[in-house]
C-alpha positions in Angstrom: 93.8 -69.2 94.4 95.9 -70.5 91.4 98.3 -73.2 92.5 100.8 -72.0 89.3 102.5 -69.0 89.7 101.7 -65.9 87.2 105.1 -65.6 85.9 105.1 -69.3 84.8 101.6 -69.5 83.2 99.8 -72.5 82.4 102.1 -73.5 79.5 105.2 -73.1 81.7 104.1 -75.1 84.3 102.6 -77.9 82.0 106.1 -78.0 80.2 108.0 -78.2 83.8 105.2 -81.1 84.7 106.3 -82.7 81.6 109.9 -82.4 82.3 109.7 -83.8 85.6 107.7 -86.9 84.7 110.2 -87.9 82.0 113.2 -86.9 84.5 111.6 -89.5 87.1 110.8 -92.1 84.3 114.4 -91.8 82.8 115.5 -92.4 86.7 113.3 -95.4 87.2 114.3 -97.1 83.9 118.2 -96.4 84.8 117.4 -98.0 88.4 115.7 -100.7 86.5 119.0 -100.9 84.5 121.5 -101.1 87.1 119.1 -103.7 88.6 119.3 -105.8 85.8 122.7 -105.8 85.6 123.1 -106.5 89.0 121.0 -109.8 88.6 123.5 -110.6 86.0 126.5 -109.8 87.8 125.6 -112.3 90.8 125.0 -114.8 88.1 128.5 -114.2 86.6 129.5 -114.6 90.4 128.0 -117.9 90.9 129.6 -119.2 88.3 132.6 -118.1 89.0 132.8 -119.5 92.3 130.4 -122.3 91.6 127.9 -121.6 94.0 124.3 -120.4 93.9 124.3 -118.8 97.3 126.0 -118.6 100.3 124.5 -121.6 102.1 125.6 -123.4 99.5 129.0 -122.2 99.8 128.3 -123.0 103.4 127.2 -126.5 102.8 129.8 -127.3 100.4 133.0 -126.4 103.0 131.9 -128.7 105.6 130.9 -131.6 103.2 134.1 -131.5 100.8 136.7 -131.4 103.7 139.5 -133.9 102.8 138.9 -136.5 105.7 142.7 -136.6 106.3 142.2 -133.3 107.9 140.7 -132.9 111.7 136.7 -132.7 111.6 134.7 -129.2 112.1 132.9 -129.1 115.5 130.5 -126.9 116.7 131.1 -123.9 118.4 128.6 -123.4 120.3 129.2 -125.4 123.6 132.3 -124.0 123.3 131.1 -121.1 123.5 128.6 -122.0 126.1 131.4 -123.6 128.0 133.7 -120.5 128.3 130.8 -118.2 129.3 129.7 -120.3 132.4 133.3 -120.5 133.7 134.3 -116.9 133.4 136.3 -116.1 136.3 137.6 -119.5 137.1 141.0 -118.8 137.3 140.5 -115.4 138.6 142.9 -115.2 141.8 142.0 -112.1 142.8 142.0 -111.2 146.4 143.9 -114.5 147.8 146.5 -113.1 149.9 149.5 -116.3 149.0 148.0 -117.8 146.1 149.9 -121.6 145.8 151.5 -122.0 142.2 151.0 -125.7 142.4 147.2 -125.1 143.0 147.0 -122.3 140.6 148.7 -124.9 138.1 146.5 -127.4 138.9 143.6 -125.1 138.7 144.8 -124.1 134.8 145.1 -128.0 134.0 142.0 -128.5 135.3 140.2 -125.9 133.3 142.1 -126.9 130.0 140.8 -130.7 130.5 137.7 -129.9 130.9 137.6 -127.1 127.8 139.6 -130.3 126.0 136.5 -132.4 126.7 133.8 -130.0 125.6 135.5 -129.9 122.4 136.1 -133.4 122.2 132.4 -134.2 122.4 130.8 -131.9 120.5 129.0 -132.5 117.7 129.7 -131.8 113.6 129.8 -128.4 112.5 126.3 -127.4 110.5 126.1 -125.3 107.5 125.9 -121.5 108.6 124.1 -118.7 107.0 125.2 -115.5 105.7 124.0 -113.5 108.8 125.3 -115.7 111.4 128.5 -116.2 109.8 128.9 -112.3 110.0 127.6 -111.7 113.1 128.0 -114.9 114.9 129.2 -114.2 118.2 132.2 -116.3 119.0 134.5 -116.0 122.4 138.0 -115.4 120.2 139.8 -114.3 123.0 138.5 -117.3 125.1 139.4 -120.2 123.0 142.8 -118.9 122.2 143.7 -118.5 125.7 143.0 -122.3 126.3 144.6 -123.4 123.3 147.5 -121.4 124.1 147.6 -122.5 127.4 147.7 -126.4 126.3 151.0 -125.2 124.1 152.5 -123.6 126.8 151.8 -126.4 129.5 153.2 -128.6 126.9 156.7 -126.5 127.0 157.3 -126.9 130.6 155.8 -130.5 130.8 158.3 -132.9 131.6 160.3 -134.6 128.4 158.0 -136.9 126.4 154.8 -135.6 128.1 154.6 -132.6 125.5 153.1 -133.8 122.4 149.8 -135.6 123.7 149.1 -131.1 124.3 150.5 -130.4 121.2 148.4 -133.1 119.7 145.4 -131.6 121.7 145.7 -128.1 120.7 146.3 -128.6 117.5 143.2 -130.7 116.6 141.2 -128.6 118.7 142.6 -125.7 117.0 141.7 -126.9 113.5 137.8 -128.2 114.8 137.0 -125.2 116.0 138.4 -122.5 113.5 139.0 -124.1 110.2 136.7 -123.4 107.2 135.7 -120.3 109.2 135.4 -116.6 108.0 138.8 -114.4 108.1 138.8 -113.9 112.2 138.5 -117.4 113.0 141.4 -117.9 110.3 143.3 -115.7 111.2 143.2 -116.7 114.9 144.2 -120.4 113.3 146.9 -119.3 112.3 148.0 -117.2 115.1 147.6 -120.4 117.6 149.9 -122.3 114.2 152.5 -119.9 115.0 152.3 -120.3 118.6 153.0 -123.6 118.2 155.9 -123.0 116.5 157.5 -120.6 118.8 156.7 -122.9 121.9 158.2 -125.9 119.9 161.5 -124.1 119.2 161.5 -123.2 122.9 163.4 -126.3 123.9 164.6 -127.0 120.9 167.4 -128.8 119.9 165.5 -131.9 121.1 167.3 -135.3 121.9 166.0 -139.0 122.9 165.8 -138.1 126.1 163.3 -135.2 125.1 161.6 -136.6 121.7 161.2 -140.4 121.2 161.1 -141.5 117.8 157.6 -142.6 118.6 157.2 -138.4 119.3 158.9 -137.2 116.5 156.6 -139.7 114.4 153.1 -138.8 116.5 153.6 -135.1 116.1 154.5 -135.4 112.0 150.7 -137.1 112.0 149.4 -134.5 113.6 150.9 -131.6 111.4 150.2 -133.6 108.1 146.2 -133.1 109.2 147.0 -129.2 109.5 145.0 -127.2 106.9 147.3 -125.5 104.1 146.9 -121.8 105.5 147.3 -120.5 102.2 144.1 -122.4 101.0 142.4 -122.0 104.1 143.2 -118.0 103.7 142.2 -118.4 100.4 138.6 -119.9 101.7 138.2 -117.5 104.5 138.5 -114.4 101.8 136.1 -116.2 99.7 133.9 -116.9 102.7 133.8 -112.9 103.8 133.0 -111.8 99.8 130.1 -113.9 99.2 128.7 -113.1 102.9 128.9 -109.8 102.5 126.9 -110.6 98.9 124.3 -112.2 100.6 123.5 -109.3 102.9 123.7 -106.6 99.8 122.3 -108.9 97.5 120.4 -111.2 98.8 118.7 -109.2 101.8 118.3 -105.9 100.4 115.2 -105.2 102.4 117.1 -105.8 105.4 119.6 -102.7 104.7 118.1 -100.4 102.0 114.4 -99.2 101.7 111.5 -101.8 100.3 109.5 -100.6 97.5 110.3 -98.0 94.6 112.5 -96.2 96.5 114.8 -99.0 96.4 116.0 -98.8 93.2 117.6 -95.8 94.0 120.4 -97.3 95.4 120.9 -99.9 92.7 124.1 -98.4 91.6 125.3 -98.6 94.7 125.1 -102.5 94.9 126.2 -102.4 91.3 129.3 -101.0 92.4 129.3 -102.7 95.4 129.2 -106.3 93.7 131.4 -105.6 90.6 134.1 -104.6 93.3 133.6 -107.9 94.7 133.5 -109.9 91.4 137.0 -108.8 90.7 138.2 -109.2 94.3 137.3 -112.6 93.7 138.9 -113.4 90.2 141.8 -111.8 91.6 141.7 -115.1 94.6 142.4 -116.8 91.8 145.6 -115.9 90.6 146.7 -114.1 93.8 149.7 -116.9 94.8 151.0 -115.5 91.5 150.1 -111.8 91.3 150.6 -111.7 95.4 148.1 -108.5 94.8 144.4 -107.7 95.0 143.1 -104.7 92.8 142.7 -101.7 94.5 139.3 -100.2 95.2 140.1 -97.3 94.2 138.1 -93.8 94.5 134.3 -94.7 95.7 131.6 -93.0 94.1 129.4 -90.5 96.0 126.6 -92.7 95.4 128.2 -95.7 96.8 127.2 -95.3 100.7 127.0 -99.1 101.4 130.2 -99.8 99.7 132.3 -97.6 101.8 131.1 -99.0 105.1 131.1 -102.6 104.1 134.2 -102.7 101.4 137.1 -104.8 102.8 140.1 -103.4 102.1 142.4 -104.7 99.3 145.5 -104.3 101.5 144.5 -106.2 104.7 143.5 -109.2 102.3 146.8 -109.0 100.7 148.4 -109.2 104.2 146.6 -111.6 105.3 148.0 -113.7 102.3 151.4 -113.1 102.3 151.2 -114.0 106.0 149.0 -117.0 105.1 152.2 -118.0 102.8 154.9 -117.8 105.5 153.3 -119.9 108.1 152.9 -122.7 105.3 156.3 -122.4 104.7 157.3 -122.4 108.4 154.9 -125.4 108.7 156.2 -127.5 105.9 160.0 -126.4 107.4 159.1 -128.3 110.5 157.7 -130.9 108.8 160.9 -131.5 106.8 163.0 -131.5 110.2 160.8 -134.3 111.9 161.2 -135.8 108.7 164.5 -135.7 108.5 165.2 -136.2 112.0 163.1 -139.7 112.1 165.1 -141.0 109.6 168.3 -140.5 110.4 167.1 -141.9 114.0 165.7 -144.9 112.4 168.4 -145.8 109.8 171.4 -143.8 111.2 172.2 -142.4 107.3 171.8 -139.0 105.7 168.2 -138.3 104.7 167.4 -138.5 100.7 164.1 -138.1 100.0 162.2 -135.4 99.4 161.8 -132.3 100.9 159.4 -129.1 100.6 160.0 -125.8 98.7 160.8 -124.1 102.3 164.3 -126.5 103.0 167.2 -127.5 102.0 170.4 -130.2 103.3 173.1 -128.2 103.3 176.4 -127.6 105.6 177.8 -124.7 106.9 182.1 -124.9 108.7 181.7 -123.7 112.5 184.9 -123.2 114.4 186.9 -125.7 112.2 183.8 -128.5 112.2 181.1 -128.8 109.1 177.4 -128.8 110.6 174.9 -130.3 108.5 172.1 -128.3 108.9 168.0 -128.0 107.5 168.0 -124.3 106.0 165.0 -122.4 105.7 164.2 -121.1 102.0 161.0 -120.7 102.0 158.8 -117.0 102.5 160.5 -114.4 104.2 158.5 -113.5 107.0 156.7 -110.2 107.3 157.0 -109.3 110.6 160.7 -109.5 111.8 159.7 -110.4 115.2 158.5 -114.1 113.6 162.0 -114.8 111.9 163.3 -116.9 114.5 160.5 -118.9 113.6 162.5 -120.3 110.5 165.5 -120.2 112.2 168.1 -123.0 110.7 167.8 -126.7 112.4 171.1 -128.3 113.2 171.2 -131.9 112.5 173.1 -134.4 114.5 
């Protein structure tokens, strides 16, 4: 039985043979293109960031932190930590629960969450995969460290600022130089700060000793610029999600010939993220990121893994405001340490975000710090900025 059919005849089906080889070979030699490019593009990548890979990257974040700032710890006996004590301060079922001892019990827990971070060791380089898929108790540590910030609002005067100290350091061990969660929940805890610290605001000897004042100022001087550190984190979740296209292609598309199929998809895929990151470099100006745009049908990976353009962007502008809120508070302990120490009008310099100014309030001029830095986002964090009245 004749596997070509009579209406095609032999020539027919030789021509259609002929046509389909050179169809498959013109297919092969544009995956081969598009692969080729592609090994070009993560060159033009590297060198643009000036790193090979992403350990490198990885490597290069822990050993070129400015040593003014607080050192990167490990997270795992953190993690570790928070695991074995789930449910420690779980109170359900006690019929009068005592708020001293339920106090007690949250001071306790803090201490000792205060001591794992204290002793663990240095931070080591991460790879790609962990860094995307690294499991890390979020919610956990930000409980603790918020709990330190509020313990150190209703603390007695004085007593506040060894757990402001506290949270702050462990804040900046455990989720600086981290991808965009563990930034972002830095930044959220930096902002707690702030709203617990204007709390009991306006603060007075009998509150804040000079000594305070001066103690705290340390502290916040070894606080990571969020806008860098938002401008790390971005770069940190572009080049790990290179590494898993790129890099580890076997791990998400198929191995062999078939693979090259869905070169233009990685082509794609990796010019996207070229720009993404040439835009990082002139974002504090721009204040945008180019759009993705419409996503080819052949990009599959792309629309899964793409990070949007718009939560980056956010995630900037909101990077800017807490600097600005930061450097703001800065400027008040600055301001209020000398005029405590010298009893004159500060002089010297202050940030961007303030100004000395005076404003007539029921007959009387009030000197007052005025916030002109970044306008806040969210109007729920304006009171953040709120003007500081001077003595």
């Amino acid at each position: 039985m004749s596997l070509i059919p009579r209406w095609m005849g032999k020539k027919g089906f030789v021509a259609l043979l002929s046509f389909t080889v050179i169809f498959l070979l013109l297919v092969l030699l544009l995956a081969v293109e598009f692969r080729q490019r592609n090994d070009r593009t993560m060159r033009e990548i590297a060198k643009l960031v000036g790193y090979e890979d992403y350990t490198t990257f990885s490597v290069s974040r822990i050993s070129s932190r400015d040593p003014k700032l607080f050192p990167l710890k490990s997270r795992k006996q953190v993690d570790q930590f928070l695991l074995d004590n789930r449910g420690r301060l779980d109170i359900t079922g006690s019929e009068d629960p005592d708020p001293s001892s339920s106090l007690q019990a949250v001071l306790d827990y803090d201490k000792d969450f205060c001591e794992v971070v204290e002793t663990s060791p240095g931070r080591e380089p991460q790879g790609a995969e962990e860094s995307f898929s690294g499991a890390y108790d979020v919610t956990g540590v930000r409980s603790r460290l918020v709990s330190l910030l509020v313990t150190a609002r209703i603390s007695n005067g004085g007593t506040q600022i060894p757990f402001y100290s506290v949270a702050l350091s462990a804040n900046e061990s455990l989720n600086g130089a981290g991808n965009m969660l563990q930034e972002l929940l830095r930044q959220s805890v930096l902002r707690e700060f702030l709203k617990e610290f204007r709390f009991s605001y306006p603060y007075d000897e009998s509150k804040l000793s000079t000594d305070d004042l001066e103690t705290l100022l340390e502290v916040l001087e070894r606080v990571e610029s969020p806008l860098a550190a938002i401008k790390g984190a971005i770069r940190n979740e572009i080049l790990t999600s290179i590494e898993l296209v790129f890099v580890d292609r076997s791990e998400y598309f198929p191995a062999g010939p078939i693979g090259y199929l869905f070169e233009p998809d990685i082509h794609f895929y990796l010019s996207y993220q070229k720009q993404l990151l040439n835009d990082l470099e002139s974002i504090e100006t721009t204040g945008a990121f180019t759009p993705l745009g419409e996503v080819p049908w052949y990009a599959i990976y792309t629309k899964v893994l793409a990070l949007g353009e718009g939560a980056m962007a956010n995630a900037v502008n909101h990077s800017r405001y807490t600097e600005s809120a930061l450097d703001f508070l800065k400027d008040f302990l600055k301001v209020q340490i000398h005029q405590r120490k010298f009893g004159t009008p500060f002089e010297g310099t202050l940030s961007a975000s303030s100004k000395l100014t005076t404003e007539v309030k029921d007959g009387v001029e009030v000197p007052l710090l005025k916030y002109v830095g970044t306008k806040p986002d969210r109007s729920s964090e304006a009171h953040l900025t709120a003007d500081f009245i001077l003595p």
